[in-house]
Biopython code that builds the backbone (N, CA, C, O; Angstrom):
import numpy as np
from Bio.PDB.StructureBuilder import StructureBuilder

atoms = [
    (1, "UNK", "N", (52.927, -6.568, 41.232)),
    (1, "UNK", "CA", (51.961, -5.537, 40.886)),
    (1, "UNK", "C", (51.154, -5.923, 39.651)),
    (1, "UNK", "O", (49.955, -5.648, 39.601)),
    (2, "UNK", "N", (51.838, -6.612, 38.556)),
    (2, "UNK", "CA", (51.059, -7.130, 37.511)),
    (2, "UNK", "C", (50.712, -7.972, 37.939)),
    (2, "UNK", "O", (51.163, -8.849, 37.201)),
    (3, "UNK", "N", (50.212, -8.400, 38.626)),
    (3, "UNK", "CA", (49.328, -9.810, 39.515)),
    (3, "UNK", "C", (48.006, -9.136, 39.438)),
    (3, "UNK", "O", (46.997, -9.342, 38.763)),
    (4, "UNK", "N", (48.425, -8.018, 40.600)),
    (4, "UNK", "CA", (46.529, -7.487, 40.636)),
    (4, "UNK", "C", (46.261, -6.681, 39.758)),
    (4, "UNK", "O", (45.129, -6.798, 39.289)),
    (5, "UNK", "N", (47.017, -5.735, 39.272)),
    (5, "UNK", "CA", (46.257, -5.250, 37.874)),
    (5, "UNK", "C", (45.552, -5.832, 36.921)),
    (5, "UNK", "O", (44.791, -5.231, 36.163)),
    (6, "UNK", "N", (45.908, -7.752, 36.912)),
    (6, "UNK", "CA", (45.638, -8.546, 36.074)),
    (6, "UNK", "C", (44.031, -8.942, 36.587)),
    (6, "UNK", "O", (42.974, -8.983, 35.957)),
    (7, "UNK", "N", (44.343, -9.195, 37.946)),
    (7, "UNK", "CA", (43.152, -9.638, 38.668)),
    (7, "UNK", "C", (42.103, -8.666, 38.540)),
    (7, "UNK", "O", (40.963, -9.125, 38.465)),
    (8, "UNK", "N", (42.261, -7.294, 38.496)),
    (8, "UNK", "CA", (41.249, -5.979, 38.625)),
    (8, "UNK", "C", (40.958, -5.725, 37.016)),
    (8, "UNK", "O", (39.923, -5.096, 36.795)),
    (9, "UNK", "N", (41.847, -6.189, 35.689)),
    (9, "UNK", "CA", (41.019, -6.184, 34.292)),
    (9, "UNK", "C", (40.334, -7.281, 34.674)),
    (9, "UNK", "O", (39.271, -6.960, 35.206)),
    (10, "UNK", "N", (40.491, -8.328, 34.624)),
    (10, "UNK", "CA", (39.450, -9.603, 34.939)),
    (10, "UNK", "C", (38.129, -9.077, 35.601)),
    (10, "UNK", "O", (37.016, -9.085, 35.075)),
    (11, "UNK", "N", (38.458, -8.615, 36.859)),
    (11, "UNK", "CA", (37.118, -8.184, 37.512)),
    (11, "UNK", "C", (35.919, -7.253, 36.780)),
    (11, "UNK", "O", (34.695, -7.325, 36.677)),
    (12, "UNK", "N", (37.024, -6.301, 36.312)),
    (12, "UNK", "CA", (36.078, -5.115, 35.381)),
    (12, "UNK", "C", (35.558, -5.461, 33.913)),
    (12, "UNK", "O", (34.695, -4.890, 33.247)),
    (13, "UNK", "N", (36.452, -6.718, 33.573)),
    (13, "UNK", "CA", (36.036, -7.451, 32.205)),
    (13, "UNK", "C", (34.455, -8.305, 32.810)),
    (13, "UNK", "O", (33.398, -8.030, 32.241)),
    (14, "UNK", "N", (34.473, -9.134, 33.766)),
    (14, "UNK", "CA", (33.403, -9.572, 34.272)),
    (14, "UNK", "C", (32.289, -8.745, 34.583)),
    (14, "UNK", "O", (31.189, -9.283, 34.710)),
    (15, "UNK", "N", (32.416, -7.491, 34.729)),
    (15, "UNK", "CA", (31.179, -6.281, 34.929)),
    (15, "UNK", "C", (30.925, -6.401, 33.889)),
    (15, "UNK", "O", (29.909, -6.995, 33.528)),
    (16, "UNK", "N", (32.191, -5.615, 32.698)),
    (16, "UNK", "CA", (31.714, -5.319, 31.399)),
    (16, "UNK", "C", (30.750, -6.589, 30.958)),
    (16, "UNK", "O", (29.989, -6.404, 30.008)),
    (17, "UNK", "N", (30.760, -7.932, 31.651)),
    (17, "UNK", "CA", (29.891, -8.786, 30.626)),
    (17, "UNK", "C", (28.439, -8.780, 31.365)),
    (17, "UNK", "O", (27.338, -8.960, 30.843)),
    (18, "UNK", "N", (28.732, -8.540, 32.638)),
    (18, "UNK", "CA", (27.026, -8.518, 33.134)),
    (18, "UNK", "C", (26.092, -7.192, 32.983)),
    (18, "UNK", "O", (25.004, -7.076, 33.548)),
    (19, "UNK", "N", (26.611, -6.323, 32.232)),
    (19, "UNK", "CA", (26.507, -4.781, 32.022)),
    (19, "UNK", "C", (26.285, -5.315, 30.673)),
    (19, "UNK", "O", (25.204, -4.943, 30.217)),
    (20, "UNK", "N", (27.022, -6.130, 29.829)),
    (20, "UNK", "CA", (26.340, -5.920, 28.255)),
    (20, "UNK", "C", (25.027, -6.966, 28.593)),
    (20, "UNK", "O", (24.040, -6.497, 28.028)),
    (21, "UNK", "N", (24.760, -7.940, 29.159)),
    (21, "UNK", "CA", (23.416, -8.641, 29.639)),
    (21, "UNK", "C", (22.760, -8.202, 29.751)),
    (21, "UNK", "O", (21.734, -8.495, 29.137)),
    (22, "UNK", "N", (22.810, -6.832, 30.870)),
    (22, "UNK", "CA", (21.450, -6.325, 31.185)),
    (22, "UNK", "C", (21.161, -4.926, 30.066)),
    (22, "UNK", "O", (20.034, -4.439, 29.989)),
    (23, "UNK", "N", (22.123, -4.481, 29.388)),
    (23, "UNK", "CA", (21.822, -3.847, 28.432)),
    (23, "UNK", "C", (20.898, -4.000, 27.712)),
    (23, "UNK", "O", (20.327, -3.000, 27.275)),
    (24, "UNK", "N", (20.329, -5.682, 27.256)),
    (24, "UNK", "CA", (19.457, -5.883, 26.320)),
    (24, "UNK", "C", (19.395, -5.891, 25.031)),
    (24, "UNK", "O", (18.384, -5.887, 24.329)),
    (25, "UNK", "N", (20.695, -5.906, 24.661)),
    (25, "UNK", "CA", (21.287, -5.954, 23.349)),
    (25, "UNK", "C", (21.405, -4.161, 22.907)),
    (25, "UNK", "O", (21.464, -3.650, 21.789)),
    (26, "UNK", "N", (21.408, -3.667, 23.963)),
    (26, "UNK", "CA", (22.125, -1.975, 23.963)),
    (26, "UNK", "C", (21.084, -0.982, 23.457)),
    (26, "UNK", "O", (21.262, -0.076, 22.642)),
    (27, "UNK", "N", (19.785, -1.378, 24.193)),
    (27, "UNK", "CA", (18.407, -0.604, 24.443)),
    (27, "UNK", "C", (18.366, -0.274, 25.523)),
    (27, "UNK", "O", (17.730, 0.780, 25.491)),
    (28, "UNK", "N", (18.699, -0.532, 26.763)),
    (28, "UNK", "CA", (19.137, 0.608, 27.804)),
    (28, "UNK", "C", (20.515, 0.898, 27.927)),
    (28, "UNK", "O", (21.580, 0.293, 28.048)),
    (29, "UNK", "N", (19.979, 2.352, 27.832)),
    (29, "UNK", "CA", (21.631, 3.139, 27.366)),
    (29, "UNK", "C", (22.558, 3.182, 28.758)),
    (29, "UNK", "O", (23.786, 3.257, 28.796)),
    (30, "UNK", "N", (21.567, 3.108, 29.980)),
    (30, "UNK", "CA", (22.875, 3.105, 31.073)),
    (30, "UNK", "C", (24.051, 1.865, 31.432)),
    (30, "UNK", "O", (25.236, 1.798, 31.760)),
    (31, "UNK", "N", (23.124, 1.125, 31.197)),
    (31, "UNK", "CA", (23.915, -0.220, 30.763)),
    (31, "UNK", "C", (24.860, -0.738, 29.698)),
    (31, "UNK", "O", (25.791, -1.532, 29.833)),
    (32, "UNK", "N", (24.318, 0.032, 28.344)),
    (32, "UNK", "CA", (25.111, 0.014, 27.262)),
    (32, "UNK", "C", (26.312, 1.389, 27.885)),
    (32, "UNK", "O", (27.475, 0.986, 27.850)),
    (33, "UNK", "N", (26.237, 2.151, 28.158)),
    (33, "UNK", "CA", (27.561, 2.766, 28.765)),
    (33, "UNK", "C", (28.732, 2.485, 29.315)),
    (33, "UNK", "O", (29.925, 2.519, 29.011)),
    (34, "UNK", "N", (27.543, 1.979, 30.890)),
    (34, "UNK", "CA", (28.896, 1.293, 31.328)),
    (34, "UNK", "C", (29.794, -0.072, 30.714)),
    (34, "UNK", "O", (30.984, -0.226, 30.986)),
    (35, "UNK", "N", (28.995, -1.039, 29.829)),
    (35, "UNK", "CA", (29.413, -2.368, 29.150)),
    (35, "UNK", "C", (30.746, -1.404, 28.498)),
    (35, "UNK", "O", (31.821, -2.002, 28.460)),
    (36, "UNK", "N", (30.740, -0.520, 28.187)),
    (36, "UNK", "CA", (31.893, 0.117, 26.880)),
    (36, "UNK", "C", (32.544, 0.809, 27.957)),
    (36, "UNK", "O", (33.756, 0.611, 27.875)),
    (37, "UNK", "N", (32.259, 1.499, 28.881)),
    (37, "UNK", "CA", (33.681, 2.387, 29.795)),
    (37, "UNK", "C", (34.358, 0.956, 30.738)),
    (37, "UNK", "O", (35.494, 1.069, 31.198)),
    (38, "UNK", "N", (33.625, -0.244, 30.944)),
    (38, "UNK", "CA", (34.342, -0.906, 31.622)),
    (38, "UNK", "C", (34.959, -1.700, 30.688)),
    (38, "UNK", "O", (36.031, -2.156, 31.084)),
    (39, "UNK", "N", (34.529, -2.115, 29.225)),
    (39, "UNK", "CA", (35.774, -3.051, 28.337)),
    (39, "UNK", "C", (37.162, -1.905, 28.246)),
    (39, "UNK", "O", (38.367, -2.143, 28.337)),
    (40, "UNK", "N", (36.352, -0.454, 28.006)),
    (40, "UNK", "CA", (37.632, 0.475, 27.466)),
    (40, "UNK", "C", (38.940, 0.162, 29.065)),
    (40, "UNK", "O", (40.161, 0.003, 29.032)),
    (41, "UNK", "N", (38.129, 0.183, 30.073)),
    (41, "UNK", "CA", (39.061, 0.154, 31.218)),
    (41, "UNK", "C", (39.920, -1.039, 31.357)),
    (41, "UNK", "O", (41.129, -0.876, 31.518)),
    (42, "UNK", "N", (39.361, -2.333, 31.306)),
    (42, "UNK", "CA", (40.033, -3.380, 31.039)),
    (42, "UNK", "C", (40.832, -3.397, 29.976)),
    (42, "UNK", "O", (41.945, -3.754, 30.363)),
    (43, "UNK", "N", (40.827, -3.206, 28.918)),
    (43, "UNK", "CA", (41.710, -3.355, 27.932)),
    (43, "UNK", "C", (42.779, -2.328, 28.635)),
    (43, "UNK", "O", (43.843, -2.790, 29.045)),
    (44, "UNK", "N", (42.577, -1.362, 28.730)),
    (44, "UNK", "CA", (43.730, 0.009, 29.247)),
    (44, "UNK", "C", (44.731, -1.138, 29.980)),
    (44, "UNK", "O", (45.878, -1.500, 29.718)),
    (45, "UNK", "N", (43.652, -1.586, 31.140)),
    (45, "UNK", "CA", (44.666, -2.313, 32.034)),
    (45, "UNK", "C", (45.610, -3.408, 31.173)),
    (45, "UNK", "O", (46.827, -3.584, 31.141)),
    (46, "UNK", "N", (44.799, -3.879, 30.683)),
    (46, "UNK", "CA", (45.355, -5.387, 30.214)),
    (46, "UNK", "C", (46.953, -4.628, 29.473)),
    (46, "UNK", "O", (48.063, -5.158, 29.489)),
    (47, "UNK", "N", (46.565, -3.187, 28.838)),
    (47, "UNK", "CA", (47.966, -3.136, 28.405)),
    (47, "UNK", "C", (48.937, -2.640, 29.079)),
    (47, "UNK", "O", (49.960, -2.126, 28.627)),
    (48, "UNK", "N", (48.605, -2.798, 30.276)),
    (48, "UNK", "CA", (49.477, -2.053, 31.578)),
    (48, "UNK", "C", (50.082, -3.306, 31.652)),
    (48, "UNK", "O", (51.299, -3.477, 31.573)),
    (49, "UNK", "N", (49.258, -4.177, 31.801)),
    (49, "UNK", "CA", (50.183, -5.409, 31.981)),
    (49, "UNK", "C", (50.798, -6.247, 31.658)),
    (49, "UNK", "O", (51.545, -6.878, 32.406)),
    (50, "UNK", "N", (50.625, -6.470, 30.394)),
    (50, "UNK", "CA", (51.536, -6.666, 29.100)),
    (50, "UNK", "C", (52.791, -6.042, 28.728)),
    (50, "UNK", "O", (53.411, -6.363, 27.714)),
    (51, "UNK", "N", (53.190, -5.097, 29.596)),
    (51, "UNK", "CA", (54.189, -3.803, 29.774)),
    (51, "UNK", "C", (55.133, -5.077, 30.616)),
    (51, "UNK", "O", (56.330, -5.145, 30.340)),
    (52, "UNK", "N", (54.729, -5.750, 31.314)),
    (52, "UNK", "CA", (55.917, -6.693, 32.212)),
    (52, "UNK", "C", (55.809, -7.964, 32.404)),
    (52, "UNK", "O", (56.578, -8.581, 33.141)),
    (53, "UNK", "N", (54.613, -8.625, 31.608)),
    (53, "UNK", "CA", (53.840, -9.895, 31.545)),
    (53, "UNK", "C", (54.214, -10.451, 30.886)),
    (53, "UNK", "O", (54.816, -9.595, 30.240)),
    (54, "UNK", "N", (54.507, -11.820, 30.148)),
    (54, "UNK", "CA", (54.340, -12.240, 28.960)),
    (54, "UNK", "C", (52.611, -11.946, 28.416)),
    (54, "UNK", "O", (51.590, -11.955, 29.103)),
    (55, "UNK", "N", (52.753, -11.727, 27.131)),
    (55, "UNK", "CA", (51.554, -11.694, 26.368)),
    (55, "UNK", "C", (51.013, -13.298, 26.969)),
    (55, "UNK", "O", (50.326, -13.280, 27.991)),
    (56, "UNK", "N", (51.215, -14.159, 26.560)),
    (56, "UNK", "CA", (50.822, -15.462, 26.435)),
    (56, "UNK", "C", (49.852, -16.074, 27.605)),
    (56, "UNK", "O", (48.766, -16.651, 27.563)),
    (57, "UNK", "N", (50.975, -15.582, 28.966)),
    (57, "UNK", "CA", (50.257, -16.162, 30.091)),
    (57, "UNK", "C", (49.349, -14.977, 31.100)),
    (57, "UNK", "O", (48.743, -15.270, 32.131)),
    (58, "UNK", "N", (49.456, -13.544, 30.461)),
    (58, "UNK", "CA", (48.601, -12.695, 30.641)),
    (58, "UNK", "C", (47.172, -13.016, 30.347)),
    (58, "UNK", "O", (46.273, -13.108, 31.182)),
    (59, "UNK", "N", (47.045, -13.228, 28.616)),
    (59, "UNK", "CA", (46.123, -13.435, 27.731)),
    (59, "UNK", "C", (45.618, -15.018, 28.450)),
    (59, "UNK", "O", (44.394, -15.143, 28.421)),
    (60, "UNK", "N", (46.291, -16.093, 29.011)),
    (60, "UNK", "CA", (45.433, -17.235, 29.659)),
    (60, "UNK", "C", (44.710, -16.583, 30.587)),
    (60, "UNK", "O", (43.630, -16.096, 30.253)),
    (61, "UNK", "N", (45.032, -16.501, 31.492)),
    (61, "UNK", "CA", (44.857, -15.594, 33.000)),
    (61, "UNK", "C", (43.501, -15.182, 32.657)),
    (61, "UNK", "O", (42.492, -15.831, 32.936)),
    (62, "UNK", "N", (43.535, -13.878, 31.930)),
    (62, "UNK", "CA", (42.955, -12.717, 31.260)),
    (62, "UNK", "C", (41.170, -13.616, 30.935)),
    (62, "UNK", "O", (40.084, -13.356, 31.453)),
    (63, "UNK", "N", (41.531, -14.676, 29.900)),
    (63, "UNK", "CA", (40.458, -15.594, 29.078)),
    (63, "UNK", "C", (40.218, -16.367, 30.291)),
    (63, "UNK", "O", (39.437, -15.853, 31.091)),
    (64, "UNK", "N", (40.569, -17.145, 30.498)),
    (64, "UNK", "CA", (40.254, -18.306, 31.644)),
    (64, "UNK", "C", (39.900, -17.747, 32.918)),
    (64, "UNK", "O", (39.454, -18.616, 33.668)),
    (65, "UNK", "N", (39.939, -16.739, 33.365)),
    (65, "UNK", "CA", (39.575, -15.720, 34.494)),
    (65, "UNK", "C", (37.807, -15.428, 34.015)),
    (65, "UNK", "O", (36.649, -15.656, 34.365)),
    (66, "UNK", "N", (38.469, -14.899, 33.184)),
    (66, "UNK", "CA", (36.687, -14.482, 32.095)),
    (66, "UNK", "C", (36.116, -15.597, 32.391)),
    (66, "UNK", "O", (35.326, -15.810, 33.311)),
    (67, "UNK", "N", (36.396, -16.101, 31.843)),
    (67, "UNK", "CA", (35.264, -17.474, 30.899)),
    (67, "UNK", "C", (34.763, -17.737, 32.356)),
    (67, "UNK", "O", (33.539, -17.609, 32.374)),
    (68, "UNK", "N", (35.387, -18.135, 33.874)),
    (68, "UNK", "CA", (35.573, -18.857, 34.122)),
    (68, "UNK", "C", (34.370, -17.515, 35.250)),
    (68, "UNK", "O", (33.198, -17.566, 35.624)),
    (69, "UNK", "N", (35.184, -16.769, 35.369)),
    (69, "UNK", "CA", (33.972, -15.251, 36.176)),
    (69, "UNK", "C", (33.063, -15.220, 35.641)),
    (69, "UNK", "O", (32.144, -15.177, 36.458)),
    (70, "UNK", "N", (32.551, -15.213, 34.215)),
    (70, "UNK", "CA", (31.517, -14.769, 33.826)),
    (70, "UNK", "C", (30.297, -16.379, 33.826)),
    (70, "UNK", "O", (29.094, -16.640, 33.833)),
    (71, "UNK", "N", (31.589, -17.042, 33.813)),
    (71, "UNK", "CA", (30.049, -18.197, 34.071)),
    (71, "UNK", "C", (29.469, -18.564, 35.551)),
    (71, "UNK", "O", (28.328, -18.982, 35.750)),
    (72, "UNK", "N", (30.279, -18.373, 36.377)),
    (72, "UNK", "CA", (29.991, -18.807, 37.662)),
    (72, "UNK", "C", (28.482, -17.409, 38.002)),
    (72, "UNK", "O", (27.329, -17.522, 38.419)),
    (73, "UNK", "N", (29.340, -16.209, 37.544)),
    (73, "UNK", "CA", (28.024, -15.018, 37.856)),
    (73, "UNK", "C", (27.020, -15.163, 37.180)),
    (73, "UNK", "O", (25.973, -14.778, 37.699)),
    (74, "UNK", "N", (26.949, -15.819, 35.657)),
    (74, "UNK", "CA", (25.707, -16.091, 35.347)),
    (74, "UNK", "C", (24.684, -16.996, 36.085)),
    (74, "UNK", "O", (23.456, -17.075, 36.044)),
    (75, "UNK", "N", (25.754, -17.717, 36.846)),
    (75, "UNK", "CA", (24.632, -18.928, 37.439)),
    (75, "UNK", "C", (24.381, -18.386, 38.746)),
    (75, "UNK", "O", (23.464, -18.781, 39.467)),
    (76, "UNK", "N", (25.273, -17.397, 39.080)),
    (76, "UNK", "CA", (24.536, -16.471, 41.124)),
    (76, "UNK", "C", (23.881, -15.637, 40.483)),
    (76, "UNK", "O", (22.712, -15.676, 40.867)),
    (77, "UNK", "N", (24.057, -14.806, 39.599)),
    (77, "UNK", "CA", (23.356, -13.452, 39.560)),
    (77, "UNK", "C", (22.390, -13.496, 38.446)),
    (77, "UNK", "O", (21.395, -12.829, 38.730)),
    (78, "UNK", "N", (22.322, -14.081, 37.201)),
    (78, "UNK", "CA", (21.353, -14.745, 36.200)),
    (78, "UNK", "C", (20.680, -15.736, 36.150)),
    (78, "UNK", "O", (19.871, -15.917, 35.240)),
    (79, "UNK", "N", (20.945, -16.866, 37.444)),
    (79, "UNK", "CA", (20.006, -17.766, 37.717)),
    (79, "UNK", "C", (20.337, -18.799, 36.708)),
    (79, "UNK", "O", (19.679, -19.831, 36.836)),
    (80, "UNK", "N", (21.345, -18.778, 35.563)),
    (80, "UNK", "CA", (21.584, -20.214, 34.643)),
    (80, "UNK", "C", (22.014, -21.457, 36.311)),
    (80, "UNK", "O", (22.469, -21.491, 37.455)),
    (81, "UNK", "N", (21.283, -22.410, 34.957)),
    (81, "UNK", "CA", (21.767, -23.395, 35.571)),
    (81, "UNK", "C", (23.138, -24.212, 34.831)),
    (81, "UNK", "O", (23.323, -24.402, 33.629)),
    (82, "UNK", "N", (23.765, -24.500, 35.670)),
    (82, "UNK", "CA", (25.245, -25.302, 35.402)),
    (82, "UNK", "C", (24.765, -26.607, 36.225)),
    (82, "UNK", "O", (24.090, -26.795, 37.237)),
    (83, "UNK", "N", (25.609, -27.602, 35.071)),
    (83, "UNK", "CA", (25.280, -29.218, 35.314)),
    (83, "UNK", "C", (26.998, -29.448, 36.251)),
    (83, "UNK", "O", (27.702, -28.575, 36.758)),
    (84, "UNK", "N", (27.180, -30.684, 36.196)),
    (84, "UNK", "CA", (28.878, -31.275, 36.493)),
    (84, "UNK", "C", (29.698, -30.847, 35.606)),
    (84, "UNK", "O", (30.773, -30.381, 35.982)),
    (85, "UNK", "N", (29.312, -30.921, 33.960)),
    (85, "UNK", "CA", (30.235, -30.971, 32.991)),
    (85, "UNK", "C", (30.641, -28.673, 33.036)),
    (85, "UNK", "O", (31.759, -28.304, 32.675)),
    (86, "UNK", "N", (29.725, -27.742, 33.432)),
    (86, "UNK", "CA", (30.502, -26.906, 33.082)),
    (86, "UNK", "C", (30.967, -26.383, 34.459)),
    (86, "UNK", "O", (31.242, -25.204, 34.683)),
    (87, "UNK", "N", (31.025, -27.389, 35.358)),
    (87, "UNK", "CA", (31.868, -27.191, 36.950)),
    (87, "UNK", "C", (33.108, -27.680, 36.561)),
    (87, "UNK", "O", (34.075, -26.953, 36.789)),
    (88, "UNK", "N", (33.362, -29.148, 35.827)),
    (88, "UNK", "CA", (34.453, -29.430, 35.005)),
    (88, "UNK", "C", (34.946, -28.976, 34.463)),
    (88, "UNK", "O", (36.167, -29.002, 34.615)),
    (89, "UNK", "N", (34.249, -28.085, 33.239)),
    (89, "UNK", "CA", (35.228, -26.995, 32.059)),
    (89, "UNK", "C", (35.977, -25.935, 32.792)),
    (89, "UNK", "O", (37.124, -25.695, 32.416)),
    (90, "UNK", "N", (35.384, -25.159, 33.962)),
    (90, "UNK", "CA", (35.723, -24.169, 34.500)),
    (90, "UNK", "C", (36.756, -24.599, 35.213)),
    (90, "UNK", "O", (37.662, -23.767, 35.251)),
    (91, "UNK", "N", (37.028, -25.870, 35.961)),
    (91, "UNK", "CA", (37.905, -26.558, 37.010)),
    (91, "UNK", "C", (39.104, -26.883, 35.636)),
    (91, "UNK", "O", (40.250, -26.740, 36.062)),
    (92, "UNK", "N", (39.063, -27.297, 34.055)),
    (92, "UNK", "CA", (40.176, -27.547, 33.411)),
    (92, "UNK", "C", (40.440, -26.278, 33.000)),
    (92, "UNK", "O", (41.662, -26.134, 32.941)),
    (93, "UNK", "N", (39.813, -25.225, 32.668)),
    (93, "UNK", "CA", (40.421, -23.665, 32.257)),
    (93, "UNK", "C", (40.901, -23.585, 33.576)),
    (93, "UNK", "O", (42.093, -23.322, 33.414)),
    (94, "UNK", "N", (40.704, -23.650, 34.695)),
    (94, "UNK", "CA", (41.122, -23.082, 36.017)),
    (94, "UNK", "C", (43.148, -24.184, 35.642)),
    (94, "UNK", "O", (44.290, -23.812, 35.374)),
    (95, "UNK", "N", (42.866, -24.736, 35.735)),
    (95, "UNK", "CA", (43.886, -26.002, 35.953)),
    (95, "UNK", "C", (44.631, -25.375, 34.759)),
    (95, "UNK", "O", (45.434, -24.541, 35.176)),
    (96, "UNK", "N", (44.643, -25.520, 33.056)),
    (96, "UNK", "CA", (45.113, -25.172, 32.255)),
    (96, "UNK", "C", (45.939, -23.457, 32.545)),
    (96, "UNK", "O", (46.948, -23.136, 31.917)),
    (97, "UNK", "N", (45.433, -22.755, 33.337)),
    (97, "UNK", "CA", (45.999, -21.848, 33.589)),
    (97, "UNK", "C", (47.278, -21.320, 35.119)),
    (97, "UNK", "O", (47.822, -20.233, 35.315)),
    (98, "UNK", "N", (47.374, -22.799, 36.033)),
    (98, "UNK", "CA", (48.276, -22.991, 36.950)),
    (98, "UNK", "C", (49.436, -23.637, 36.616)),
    (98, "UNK", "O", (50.573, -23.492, 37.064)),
    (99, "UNK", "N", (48.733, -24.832, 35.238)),
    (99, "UNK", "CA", (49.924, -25.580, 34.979)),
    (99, "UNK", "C", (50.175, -24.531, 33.947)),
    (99, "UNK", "O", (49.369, -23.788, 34.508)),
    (100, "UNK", "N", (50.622, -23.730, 32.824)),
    (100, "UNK", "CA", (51.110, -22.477, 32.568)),
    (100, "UNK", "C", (51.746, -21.319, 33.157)),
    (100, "UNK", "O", (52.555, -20.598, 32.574)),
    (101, "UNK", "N", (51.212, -21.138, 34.706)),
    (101, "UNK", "CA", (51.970, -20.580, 35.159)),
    (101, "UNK", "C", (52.669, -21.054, 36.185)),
    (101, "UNK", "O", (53.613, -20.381, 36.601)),
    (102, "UNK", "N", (52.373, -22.193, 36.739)),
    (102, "UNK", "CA", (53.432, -22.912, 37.972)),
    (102, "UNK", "C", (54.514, -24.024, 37.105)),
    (102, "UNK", "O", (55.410, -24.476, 37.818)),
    (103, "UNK", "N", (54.510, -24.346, 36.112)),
    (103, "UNK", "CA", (54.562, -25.163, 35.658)),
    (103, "UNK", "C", (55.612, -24.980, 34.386)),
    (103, "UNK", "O", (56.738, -25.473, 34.328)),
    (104, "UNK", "N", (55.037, -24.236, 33.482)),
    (104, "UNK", "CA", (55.655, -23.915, 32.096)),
    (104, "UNK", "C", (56.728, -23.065, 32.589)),
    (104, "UNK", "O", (56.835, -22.652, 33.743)),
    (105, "UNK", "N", (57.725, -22.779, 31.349)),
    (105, "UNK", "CA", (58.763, -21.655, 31.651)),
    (105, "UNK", "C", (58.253, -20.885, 30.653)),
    (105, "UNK", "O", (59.254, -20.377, 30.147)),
    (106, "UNK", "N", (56.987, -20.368, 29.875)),
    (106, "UNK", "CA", (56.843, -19.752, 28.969)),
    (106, "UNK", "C", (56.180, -18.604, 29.793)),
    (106, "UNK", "O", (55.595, -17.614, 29.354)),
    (107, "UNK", "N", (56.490, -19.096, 31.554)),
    (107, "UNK", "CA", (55.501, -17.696, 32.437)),
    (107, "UNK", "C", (56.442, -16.845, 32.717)),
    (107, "UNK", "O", (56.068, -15.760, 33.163)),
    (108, "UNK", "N", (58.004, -17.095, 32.531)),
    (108, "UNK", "CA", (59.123, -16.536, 32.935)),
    (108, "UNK", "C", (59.638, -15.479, 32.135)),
    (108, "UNK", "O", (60.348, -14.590, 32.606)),
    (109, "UNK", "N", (59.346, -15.539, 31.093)),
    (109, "UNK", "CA", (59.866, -15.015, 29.601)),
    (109, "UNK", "C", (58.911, -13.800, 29.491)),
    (109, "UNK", "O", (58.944, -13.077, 28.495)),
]
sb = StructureBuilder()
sb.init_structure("model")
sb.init_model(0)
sb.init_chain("A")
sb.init_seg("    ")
for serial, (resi, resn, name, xyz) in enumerate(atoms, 1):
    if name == "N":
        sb.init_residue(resn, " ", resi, " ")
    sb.init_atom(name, np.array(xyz, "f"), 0.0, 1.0, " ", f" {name:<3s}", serial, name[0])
structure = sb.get_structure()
């Protein structure tokens, strides 16, 4: 169950970042709204899941999920362009976060 709760802050953390984008630096207020009810929701979650998670490999998950959601949507839904090297960064945060949890015993704890 802390699997997808983890997966659904991630998701709503990834709104919250394309919601503070189109905010405009928080000159449209519908946007600046939702950017703040969806971090408040993610965090809620995140501490739902920290309730049975390790902090450690929550908080990878959590970051490397982000980093890794919010750049791929900038480049479908914002039109950035990504070269090889940040298909690479995203593929070693992706990797850095399997070998942590398939891998480490610090996912057990």
């Amino acid at each position: 169950m802390h699997w997808l709760l983890l997966g659904l802050g991630v998701a709503i953390e990834i709104l919250a970042s394309a919601s503070l984008k189109l905010s405009e630096g928080f000159t449209k207020l519908g946007f600046a709204g939702l950017t703040l009810i969806c971090f408040a929701v993610a965090f809620y979650v995140m501490s739902l899941v920290v309730r049975t998670m390790p902090l450690g490999v929550a908080y990878s998950v959590w970051a490397g999920g982000g980093i890794a959601g919010v750049t791929l949507m900038g480049a479908v839904v914002f039109g950035q362009a990504l070269d090889g090297y940040a298909y690479l960064g995203i593929g070693l945060i992706l990797a850095g976060v399997v070998v942590l949890n398939a891998l480490s015993t610090a996912a057990s704890g």
